[in-house]
C-alpha positions as a Markdown table, in Angstrom:
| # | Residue | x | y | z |
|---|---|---|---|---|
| 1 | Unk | 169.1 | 104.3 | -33.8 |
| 2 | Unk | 167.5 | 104.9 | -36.9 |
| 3 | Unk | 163.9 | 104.9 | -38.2 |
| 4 | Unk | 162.4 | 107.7 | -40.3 |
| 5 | Unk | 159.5 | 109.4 | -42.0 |
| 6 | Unk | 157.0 | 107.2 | -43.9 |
| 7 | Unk | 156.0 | 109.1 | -47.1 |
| 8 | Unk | 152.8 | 107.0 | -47.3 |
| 9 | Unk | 151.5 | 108.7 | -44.7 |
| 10 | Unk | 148.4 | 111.1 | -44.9 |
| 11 | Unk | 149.6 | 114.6 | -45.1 |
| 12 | Unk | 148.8 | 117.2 | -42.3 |
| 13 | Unk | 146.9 | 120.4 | -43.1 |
| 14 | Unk | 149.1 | 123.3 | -43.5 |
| 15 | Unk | 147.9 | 127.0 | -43.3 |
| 16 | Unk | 149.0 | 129.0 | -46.7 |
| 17 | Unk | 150.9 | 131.3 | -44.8 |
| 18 | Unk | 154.4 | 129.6 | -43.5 |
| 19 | Unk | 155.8 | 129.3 | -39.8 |
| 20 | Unk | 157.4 | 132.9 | -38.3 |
| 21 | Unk | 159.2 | 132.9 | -34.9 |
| 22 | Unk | 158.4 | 135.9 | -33.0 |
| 23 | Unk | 161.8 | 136.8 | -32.1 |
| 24 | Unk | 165.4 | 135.8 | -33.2 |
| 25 | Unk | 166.3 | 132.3 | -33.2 |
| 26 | Unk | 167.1 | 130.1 | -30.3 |
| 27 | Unk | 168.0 | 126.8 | -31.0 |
| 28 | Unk | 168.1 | 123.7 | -28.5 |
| 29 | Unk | 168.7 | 119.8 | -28.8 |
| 30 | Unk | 167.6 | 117.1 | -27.7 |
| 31 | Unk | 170.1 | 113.7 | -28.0 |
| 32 | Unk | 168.9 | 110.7 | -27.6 |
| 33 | Unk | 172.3 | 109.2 | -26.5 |
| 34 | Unk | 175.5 | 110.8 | -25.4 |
| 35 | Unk | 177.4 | 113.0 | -27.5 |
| 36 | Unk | 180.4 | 110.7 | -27.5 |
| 37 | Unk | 178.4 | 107.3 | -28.6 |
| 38 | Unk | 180.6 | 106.9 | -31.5 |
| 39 | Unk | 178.1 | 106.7 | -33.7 |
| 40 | Unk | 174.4 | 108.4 | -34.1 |
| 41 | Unk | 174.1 | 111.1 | -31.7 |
| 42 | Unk | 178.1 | 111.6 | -32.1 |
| 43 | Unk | 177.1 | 112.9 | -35.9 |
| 44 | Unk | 174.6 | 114.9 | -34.3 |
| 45 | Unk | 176.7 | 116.3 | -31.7 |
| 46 | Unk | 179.7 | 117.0 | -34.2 |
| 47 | Unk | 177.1 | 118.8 | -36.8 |
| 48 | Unk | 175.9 | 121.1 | -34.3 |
| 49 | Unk | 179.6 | 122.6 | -33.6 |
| 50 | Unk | 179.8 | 123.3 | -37.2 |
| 51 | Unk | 176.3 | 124.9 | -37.2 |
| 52 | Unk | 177.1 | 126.9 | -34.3 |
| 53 | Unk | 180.6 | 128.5 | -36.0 |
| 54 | Unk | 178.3 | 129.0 | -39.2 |
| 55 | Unk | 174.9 | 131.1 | -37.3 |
| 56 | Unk | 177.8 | 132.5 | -35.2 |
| 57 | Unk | 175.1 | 131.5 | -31.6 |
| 58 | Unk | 175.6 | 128.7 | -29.4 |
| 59 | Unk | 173.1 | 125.7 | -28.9 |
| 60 | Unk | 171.7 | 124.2 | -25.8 |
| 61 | Unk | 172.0 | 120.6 | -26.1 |
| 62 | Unk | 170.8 | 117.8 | -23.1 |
| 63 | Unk | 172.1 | 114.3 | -23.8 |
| 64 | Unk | 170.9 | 111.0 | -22.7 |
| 65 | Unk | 166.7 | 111.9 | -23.8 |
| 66 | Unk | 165.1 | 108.2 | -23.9 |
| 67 | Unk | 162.2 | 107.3 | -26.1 |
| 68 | Unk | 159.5 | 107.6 | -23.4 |
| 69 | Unk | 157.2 | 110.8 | -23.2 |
| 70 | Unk | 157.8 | 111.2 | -19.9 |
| 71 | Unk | 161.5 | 111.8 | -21.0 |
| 72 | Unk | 161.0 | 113.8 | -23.9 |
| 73 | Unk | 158.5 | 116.8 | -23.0 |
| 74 | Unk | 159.9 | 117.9 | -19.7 |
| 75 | Unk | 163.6 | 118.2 | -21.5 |
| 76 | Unk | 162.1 | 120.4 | -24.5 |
| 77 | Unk | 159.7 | 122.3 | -22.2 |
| 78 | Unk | 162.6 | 123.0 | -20.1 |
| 79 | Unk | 164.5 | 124.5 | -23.0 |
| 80 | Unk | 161.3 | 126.5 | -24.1 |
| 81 | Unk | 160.7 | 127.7 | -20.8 |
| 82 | Unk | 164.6 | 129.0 | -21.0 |
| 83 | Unk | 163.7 | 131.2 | -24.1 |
| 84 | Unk | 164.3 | 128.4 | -26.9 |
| 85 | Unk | 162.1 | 128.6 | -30.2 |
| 86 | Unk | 163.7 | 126.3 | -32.7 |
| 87 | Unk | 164.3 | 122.7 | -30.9 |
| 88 | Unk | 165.6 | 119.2 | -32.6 |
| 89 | Unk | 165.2 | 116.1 | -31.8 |
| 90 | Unk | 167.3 | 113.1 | -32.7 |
| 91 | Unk | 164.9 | 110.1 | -32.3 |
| 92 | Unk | 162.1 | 108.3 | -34.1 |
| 93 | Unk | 160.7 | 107.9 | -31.0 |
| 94 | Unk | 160.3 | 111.3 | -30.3 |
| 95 | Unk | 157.3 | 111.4 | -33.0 |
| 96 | Unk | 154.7 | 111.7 | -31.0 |
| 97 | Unk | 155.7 | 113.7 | -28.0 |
| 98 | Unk | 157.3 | 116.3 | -30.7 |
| 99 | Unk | 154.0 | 116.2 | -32.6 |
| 100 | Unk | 152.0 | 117.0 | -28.9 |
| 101 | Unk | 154.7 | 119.6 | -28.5 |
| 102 | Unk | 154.4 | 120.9 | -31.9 |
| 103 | Unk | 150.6 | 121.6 | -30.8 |
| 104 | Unk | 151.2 | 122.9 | -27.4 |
| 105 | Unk | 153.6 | 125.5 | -28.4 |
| 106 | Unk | 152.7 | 126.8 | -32.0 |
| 107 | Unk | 155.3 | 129.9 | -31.4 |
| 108 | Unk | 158.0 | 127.1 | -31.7 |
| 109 | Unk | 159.8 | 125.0 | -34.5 |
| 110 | Unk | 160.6 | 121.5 | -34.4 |
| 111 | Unk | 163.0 | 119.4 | -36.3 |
| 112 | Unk | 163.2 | 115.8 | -35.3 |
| 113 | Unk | 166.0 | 113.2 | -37.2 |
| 114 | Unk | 164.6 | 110.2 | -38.5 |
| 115 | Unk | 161.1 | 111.1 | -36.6 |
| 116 | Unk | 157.7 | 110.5 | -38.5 |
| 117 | Unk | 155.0 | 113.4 | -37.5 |
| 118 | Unk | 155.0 | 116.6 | -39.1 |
| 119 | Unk | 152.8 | 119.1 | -38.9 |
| 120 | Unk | 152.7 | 123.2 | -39.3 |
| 121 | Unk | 156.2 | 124.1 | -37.2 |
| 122 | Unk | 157.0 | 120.6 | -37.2 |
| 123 | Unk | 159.2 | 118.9 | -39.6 |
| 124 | Unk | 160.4 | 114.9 | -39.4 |
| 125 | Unk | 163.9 | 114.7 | -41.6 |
| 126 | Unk | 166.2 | 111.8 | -42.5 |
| 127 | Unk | 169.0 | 111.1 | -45.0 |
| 128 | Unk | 168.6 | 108.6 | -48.5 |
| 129 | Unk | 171.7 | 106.4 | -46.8 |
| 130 | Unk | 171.2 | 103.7 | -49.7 |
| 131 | Unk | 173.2 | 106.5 | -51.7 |
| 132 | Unk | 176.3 | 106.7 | -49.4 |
| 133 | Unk | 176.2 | 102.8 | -48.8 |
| 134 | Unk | 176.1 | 102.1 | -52.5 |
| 135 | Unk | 179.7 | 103.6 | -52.9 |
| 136 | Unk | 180.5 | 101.6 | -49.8 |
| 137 | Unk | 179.7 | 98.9 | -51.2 |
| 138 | Unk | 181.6 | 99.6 | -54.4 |
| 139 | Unk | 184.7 | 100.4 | -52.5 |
| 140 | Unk | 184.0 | 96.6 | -50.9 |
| 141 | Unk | 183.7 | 94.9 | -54.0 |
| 142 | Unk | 186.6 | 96.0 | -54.9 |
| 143 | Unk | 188.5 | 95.4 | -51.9 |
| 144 | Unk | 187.2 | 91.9 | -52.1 |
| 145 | Unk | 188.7 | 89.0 | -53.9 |
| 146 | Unk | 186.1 | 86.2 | -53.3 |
| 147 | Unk | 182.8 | 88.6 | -53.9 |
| 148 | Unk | 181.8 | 87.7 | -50.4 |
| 149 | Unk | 180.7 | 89.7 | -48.4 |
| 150 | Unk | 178.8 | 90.5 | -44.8 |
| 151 | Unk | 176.4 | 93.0 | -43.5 |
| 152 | Unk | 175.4 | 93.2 | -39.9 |
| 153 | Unk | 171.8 | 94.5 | -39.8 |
| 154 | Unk | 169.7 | 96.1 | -36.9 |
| 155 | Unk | 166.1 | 95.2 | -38.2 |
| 156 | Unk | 164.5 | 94.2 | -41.4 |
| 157 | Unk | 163.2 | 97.4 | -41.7 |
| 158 | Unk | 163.0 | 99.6 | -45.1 |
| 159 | Unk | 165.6 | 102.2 | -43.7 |
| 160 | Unk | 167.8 | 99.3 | -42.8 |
| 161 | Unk | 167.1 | 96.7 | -46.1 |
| 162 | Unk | 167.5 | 99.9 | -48.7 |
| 163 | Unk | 171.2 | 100.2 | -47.3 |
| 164 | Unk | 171.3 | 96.3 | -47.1 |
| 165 | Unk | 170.4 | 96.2 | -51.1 |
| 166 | Unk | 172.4 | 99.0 | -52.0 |
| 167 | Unk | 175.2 | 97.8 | -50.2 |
| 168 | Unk | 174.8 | 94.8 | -52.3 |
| 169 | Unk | 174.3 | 96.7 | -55.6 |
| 170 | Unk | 177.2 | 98.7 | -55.3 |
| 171 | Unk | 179.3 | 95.9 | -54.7 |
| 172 | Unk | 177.9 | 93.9 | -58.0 |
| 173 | Unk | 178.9 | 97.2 | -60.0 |
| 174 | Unk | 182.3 | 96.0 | -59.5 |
| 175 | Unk | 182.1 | 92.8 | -59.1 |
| 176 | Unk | 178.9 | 91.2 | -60.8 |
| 177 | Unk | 179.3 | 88.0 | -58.9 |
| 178 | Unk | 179.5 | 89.6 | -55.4 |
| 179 | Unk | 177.1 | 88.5 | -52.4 |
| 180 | Unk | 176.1 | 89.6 | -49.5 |
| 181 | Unk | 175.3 | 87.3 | -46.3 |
| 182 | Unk | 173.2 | 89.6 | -43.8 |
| 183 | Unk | 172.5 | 88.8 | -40.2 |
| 184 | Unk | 170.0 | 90.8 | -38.0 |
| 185 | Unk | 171.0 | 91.8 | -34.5 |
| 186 | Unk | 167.5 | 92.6 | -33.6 |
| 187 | Unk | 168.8 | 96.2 | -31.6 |
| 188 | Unk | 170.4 | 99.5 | -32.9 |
| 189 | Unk | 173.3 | 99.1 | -30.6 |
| 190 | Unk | 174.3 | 95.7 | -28.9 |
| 191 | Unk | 178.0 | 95.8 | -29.1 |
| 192 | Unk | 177.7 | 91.9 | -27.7 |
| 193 | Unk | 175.1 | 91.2 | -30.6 |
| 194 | Unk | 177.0 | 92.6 | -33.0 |
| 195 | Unk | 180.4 | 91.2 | -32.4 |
| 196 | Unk | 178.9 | 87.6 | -32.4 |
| 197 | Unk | 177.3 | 88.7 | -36.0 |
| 198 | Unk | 180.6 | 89.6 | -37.2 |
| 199 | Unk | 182.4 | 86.9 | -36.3 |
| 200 | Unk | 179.5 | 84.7 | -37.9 |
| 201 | Unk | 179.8 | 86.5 | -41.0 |
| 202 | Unk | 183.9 | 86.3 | -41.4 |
| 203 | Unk | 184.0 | 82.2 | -40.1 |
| 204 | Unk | 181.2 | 81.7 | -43.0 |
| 205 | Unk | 184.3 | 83.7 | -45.5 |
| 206 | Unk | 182.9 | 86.9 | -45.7 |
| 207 | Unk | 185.9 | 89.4 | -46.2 |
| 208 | Unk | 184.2 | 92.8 | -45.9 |
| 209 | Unk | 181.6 | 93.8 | -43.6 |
| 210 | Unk | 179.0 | 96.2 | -44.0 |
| 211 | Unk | 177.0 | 97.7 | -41.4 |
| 212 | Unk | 173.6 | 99.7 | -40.7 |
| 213 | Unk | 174.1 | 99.2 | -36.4 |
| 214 | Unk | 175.2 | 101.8 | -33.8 |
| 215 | Unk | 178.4 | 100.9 | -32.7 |
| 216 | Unk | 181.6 | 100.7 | -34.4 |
| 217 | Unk | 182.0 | 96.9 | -33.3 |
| 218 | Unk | 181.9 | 95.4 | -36.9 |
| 219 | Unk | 184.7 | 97.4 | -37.7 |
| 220 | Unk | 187.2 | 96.6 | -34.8 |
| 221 | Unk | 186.0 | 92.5 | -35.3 |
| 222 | Unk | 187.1 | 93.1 | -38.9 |
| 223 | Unk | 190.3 | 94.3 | -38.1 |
| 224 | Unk | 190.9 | 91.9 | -35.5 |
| 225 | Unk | 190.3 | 89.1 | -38.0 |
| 226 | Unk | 192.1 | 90.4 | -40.7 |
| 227 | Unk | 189.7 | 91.7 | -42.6 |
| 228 | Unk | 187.8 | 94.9 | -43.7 |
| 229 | Unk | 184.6 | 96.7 | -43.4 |
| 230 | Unk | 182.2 | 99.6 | -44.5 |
| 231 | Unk | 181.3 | 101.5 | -41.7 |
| 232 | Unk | 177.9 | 103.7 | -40.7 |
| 233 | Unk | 177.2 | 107.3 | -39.2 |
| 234 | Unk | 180.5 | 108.4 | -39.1 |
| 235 | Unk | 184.1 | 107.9 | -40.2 |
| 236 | Unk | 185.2 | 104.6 | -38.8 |
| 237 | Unk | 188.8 | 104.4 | -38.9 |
| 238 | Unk | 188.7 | 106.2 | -35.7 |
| 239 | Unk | 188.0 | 103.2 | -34.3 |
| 240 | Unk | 189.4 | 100.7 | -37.2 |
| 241 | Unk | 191.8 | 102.7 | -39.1 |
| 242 | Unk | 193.3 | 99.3 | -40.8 |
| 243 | Unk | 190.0 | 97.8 | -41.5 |
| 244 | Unk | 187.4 | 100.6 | -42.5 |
| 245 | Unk | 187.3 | 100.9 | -46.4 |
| 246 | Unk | 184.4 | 103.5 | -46.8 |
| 247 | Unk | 182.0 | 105.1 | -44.2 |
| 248 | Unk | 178.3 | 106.1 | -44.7 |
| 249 | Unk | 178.7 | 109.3 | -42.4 |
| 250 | Unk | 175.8 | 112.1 | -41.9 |
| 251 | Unk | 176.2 | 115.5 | -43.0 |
| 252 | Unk | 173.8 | 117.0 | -40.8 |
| 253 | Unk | 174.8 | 120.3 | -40.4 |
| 254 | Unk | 174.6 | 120.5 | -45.0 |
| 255 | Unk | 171.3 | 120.6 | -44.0 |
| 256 | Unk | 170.3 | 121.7 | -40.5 |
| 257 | Unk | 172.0 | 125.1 | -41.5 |
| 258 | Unk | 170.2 | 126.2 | -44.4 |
| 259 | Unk | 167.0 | 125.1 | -42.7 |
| 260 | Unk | 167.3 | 127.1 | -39.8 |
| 261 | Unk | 168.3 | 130.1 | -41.8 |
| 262 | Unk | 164.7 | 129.1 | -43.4 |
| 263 | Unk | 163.0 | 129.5 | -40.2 |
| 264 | Unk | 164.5 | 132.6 | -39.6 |
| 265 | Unk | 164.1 | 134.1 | -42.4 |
| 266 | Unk | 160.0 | 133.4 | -41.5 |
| 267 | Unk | 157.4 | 132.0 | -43.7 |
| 268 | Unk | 158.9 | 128.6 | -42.9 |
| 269 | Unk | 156.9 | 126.1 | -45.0 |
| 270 | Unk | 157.4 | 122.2 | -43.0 |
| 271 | Unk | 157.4 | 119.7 | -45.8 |
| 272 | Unk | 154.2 | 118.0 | -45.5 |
| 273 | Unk | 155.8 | 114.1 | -45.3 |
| 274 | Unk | 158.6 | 115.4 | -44.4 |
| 275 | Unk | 162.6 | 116.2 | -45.4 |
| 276 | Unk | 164.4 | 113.0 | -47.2 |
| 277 | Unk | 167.6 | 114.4 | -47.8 |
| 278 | Unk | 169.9 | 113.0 | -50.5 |
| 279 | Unk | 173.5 | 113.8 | -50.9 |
| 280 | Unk | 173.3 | 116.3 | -52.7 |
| 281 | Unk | 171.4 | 118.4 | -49.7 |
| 282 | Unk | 173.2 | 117.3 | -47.1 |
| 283 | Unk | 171.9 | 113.9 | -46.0 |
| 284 | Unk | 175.1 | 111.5 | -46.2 |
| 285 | Unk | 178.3 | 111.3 | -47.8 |
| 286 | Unk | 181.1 | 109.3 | -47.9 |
| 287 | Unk | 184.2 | 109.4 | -46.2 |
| 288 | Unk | 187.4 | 107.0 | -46.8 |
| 289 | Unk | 189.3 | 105.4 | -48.8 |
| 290 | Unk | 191.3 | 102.5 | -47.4 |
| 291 | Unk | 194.1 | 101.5 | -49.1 |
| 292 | Unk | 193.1 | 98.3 | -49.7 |
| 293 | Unk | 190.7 | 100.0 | -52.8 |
| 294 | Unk | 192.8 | 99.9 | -55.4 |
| 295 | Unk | 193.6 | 103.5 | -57.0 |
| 296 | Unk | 191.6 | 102.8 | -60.4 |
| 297 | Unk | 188.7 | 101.4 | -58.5 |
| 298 | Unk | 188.6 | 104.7 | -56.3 |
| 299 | Unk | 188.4 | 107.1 | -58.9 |
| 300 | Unk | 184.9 | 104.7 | -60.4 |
| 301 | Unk | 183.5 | 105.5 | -56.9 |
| 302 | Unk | 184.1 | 109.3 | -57.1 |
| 303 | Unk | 182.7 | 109.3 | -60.5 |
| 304 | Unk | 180.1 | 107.4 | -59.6 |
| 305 | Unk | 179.5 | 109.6 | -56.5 |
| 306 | Unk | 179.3 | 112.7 | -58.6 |
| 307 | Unk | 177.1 | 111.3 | -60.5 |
| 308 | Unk | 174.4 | 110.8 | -57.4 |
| 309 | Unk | 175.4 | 114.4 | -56.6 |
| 310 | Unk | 173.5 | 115.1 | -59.9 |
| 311 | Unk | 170.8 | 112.9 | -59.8 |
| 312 | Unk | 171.4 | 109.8 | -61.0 |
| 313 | Unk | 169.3 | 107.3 | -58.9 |
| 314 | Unk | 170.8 | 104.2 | -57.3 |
| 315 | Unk | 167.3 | 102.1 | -57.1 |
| 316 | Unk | 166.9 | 102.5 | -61.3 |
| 317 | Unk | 165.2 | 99.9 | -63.2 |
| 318 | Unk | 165.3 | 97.9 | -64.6 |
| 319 | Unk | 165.4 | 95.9 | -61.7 |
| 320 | Unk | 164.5 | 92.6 | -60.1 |
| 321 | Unk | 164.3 | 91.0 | -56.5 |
| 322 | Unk | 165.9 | 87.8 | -55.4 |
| 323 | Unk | 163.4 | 85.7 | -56.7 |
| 324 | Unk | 162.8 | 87.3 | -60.5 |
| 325 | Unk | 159.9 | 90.0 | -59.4 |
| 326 | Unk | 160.4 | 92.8 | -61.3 |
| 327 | Unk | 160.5 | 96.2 | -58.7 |
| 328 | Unk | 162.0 | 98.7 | -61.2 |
| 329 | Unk | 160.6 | 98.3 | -65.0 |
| 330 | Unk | 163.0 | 99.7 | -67.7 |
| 331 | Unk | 162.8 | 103.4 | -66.9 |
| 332 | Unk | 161.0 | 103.7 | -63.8 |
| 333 | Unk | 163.1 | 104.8 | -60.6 |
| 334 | Unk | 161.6 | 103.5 | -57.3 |
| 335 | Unk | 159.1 | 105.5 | -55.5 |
| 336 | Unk | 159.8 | 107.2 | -51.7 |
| 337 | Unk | 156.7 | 105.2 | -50.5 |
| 338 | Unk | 158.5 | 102.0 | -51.8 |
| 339 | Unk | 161.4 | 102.9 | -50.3 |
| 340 | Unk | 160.0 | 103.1 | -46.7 |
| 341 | Unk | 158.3 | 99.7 | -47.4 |
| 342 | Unk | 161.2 | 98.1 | -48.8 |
| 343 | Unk | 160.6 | 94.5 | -47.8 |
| 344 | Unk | 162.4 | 92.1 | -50.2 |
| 345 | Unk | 165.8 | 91.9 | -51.7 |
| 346 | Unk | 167.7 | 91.8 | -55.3 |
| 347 | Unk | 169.9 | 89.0 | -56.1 |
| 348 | Unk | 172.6 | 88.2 | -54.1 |
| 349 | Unk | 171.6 | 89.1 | -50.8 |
| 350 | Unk | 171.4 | 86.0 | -48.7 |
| 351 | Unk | 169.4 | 87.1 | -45.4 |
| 352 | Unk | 169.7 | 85.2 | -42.0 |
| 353 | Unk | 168.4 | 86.1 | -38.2 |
């Protein structure tokens, strides 16, 4: 369930002077699944007992919010009503109900994950996830004795095709002749969908499979075959403790802390398109490794992960699609806005519905 801000939007107006509640904070969340999903909302959930120990207050939380307006508004207003003035959402399609909120109640804050409207005490936030894949992908390149490997996809969206290619460049770090065969489910979480994907993948010799989908089901088909696997949102040897090499897994409450200590602290200033959150802030990280990573090849992805932590930039050029375009030149990093529109792929990636 995953969809975020797109930085080539047109920026709202802000006032000069920043957001202030009018009393202390009082925080609320919305989840758009339930808290023990395994996966997307299970991050969220988990992050906000950590924020909770660290601002020393509890938070209300409702679970189960679906995309629809008529969902979304009476579940926040309810929490408003109740005294709440800081509320997050954890849904791109809470956009536009949050942005109607955002307007209604102007004495309130809004966070949304992965949303896309921002405005004055509104503020969309996601995570640069190519980062954490790209060391997942290392650690499957070098798990991998073939260089082929699998990805099951959700949609050929930017969010989804930057971890895709990442996944693909990390791997090629290690092993310059690795591939990756990717197949779409068409859904964030269709555990059917994405079993049959992962069977396809390992009957066509894939022997690591990545994943940007929901559920943990990649994982437990690659341990049932005999294989291994990168997993997404959180640490997936819970589920496939043999077969998980690396996890992408959020880090929500890295940044969801220090932002609501920003509210607090008044003069809150939403950034105008939006929060993209590397690793450094609080976005992703990594969590693993299996043993099947070999000891020498671990301590290149810690280096290498050190290295992001500092800046260094995964989509560098110079760099090339699939077909020879040049998308990088010599120097050049890729932009946010090409990020979010990311719509082809470098070499190696072989893509399939």
């Amino acid at each position: 369930m995953v969809l975020a801000t797109c930085a080539g939007a047109s920026a709202p107006a802000f006032a000069a002077d920043g957001f202030t509640l009018k009393d202390k904070p009082k925080i609320a969340m919305l989840y758009y699944g339930p808290k023990n999903d395994g996966g997307w909302t299970q991050a969220f959930d988990e992050a906000r007992v950590k924020i909770e120990k660290e601002l020393g207050q509890k938070i209300q939380f409702v679970e189960n919010v679906p995309e629809d307006a008529s969902a979304i508004k009476p579940a926040a207003e309810k929490f408003i009503q109740r005294g709440a003035n800081i509320v997050i959402g954890t849904a791109f399609g809470y956009s536009d109900s949050f942005k109607e909120l955002a307007a209604k109640y102007p004495q309130v804050a809004f966070l949304n994950g992965s949303g896309t409207t921002n405005a004055a005490n509104l503020q969309a936030f996601y995570g640069r996830t190519y980062e954490s894949h790209y060391l997942c992908g290392m650690a499957a390149g070098a798990a991998s004795k073939t260089g082929k490997l699998g990805f099951v996809a959700a949609n050929p969206f930017g969010v989804v095709n930057w971890t895709v290619n990442a996944f693909a460049l990390g791997a090629q770090k290690v092993n310059p002749a690795a591939t990756v065969n990717v197949i779409y489910t068409g859904t964030w979480h269709d555990p059917v969908k994405e079993r049959a994907a992962a069977m396809a993948l390992i009957d066509q010799g894939a022997e690591v499979i990545g994943q940007h989908v929901d559920s943990p089901t990649p994982q437990i088909v690659a341990q049932e075959r005999g294989k291994y696997g990168t997993g997404h949102h959180r640490d997936l040897r819970q589920f496939a403790p043999k077969a998980t090499l690396c996890s992408s897994v959020w880090t929500w409450e890295k940044y969801l802390a220090p932002e609501i200590k920003k509210i607090a602290a008044g003069n809150w200033k939403p950034a105008p398109y939006g929060a993209f959150i590397p690793m450094s802030q609080g976005g992703t990280d990594i969590a693993g490794f299996g043993p099947a990573v070999p000891a020498d090849k671990v301590k290149v992805i810690q280096a290498e992960r050190e290295a992001i932590m500092k800046g260094k930039q995964v989509y560098a050029g110079p760099l090339s699609d699939r077909d020879g375009k040049e998308r990088v030149p010599a120097g050049g990093v890729l932009s946010d806005a090409d990020l979010w529109k990311m719509d082809w792929y470098v070499k190696g990636v072989i893509t399939q519905k």
